[in-house]
N, C-alpha and C positions, 0 to 999 in steps of 0.2 A: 504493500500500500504506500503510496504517495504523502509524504507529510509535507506537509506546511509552515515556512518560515514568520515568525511569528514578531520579526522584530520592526521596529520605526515603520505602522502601520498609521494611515492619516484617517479621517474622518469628515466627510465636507456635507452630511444633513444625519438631523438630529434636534431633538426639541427637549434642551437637559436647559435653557435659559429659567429659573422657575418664575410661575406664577402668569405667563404672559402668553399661554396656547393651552392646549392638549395634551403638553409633556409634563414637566416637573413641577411639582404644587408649589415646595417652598426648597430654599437652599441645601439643606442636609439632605436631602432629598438627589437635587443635581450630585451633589459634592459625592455622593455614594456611590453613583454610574459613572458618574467619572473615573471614579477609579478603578471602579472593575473594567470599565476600558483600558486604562493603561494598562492595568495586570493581563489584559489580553495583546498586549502589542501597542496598543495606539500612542503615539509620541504627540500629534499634533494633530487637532481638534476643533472646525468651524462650527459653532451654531446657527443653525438654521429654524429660526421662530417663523410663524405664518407671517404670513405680508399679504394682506386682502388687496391687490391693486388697485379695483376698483375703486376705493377711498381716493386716488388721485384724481376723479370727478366732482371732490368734495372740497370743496377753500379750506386750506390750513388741516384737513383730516390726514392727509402726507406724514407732514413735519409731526403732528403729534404724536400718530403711532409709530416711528422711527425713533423721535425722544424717548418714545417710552421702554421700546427694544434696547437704545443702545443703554439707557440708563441700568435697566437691569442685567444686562451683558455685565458690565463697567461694574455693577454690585459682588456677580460672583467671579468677575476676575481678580477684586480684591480679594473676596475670599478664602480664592485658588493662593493666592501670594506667593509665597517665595516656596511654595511644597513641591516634592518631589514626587510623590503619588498620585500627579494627575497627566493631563495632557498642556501642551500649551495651546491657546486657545484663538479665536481668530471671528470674529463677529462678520457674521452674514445673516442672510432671512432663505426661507423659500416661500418663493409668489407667485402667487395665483396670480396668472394674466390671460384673460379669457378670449381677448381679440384684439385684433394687431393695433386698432387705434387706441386701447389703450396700454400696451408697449409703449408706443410712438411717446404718450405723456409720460409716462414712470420713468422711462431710462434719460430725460433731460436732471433726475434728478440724482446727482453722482454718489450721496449717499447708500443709493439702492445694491446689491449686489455684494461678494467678499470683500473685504475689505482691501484695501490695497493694490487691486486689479480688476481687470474687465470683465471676470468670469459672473453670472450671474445665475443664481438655480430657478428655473421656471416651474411652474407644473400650471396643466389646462381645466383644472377642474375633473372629476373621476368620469361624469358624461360628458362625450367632446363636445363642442360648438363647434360652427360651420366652417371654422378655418384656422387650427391648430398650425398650417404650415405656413400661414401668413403672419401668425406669432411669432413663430420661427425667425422669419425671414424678417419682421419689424426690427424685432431684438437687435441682430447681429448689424444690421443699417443703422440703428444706433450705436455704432462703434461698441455693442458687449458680445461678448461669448456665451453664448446660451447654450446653458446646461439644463436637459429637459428629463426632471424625478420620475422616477415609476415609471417608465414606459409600458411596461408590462401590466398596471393595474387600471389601465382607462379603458373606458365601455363605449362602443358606438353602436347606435342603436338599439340597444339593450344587450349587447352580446360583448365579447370580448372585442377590443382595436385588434385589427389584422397586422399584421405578420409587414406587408405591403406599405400601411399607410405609414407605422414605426420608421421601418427605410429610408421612407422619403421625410422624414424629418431630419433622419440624418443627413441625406443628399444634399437636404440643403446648407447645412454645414451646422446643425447642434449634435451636441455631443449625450452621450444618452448612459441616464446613469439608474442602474438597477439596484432594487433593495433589498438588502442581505438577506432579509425573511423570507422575499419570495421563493430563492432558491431550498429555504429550511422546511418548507409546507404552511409559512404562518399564514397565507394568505387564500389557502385552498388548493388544488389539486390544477383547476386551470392555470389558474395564474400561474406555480412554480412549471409547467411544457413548454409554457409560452417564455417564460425566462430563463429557463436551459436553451430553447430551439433559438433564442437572442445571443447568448454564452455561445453556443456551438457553431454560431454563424460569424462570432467576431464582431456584430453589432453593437458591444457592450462598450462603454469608454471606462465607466468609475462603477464602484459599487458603494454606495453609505448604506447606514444602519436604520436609515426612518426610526430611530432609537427615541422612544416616548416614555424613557422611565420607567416607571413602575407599572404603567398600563402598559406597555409594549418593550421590555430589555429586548436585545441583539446582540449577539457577541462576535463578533468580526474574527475570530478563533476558529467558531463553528460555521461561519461563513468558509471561510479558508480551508478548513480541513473539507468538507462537502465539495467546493471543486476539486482537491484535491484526489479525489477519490472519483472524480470524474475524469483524470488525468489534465486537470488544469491548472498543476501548480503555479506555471510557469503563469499563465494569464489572471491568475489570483495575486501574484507579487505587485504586477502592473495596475491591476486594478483595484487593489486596496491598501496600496502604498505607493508607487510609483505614479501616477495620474494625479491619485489626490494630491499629493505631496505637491506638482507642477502646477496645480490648478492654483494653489496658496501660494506660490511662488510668482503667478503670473506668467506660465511658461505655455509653449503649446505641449498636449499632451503625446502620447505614443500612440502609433496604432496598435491594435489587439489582433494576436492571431487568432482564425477559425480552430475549433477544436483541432484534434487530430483523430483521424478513424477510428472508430474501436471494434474489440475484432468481435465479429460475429454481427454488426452492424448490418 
């Protein structure tokens, strides 16, 4: 069996900011996943809280809930302090952007996205709208790099997103990043075919943890070992260390090799 290197592993979505989504209620709460990340690998570590875009149709509703994000980022980064049992940390959002005209408004605003580069984490809402690849193509017109969450868990027409329309998000130049759980079974039996047969195809750019805490832990360990055992170590280093790592750095990322055969396929 294939093992899995488990060291200076990155993390670029995850909702451990507390108090301000889905993820972590209060501080010792965050501070406790954090570290069980580290103890799995993770050196270096973006938060990704929700960011409802469409607030940027609202005067001053922007600026407020970004205050409000970065405030409480800036809370548990003091807290993090000078400790060596966590990750180092790196303030971003993941946003909902439902359609390209409102891209077009969000990205004039430089706080939106990781900090320190262009890279930015999308997601289109779990039912698509009429033109996820004109999101796409909004984004990266505004001078970001659009990184599109979960590809593998959006529904079009009540059914799963095909195989086809994923592609063509990439074609047009986002980058597509899967969630560790899918490939674990957290999210059902569809979704983890559809993110192997994305794995197998090379369509994969990153993998984060959509790590919600105590509602949803992920361990990027078990992530690792699972491709590993697919014979993908080699695309597990890249994609859960190597990529993220470039993305916080502001670099472009690697390509992903397509599985390799397996025998009796």
């Amino acid at each position: 069996m294939n093992a899995f290197d488990l060291t200076d592993l990155a993390d670029i979505h995850n909702h451990l900011v507390p108090g301000v989504d889905d993820g972590a209620r209060c501080p010792s709460e965050s501070l406790r996943h954090l570290q069980a990340l580290a103890a799995a690998g993770v050196t270096r570590l973006a938060v990704s809280p929700h960011l409802d875009a469409r607030i940027v149709h609202e005067p001053g509703a922007l600026d407020e809930r970004l205050n409000r994000l970065e405030t409480a980022f800036q809370e548990l980064d003091r807290l993090c302090g000078e400790r060596d049992d966590v990750p180092d940390l790196v303030f971003g959002q993941e946003i909902l952007v439902p359609d390209p005209d409102t891209a077009r408004k969000l990205f004039r605003e430089p706080r939106v996205g990781y900090a320190g580069t262009r890279y930015a984490l999308i997601e289109f809402g779990f039912d698509l709208g009429e033109d996820p690849l004109g999101v796409v193509r909004s984004t990266l017109e505004s001078g970001r790099r659009a990184i599109i969450a979960h590809p593998e868990r959006y529904r079009r027409n009540g059914g799963r997103v095909g195989l086809d329309e994923i592609r063509g998000w990439k074609e047009a130049g986002g980058l597509l990043q899967l969630n560790g759980g899918s490939v674990l079974g957290g999210y059902g039996d569809a979704i983890a075919e559809l993110a192997w047969r994305l794995l197998d195809e090379g369509l994969i750019d990153l993998i984060g943890t959509d790590h919600h805490a105590d509602a949803r832990p992920v361990s990027p360990r078990d992530v690792g070992n699972a491709l590993a055992r697919r014979g993908l170590d080699r695309q597990a280093r890249a994609l859960l260390s190597e990529n993220p790592r470039r993305v916080l750095e502001d670099r472009d990322t690697l390509p992903i090799a397509a599985a390799p055969p397996r025998p009796g396929a």
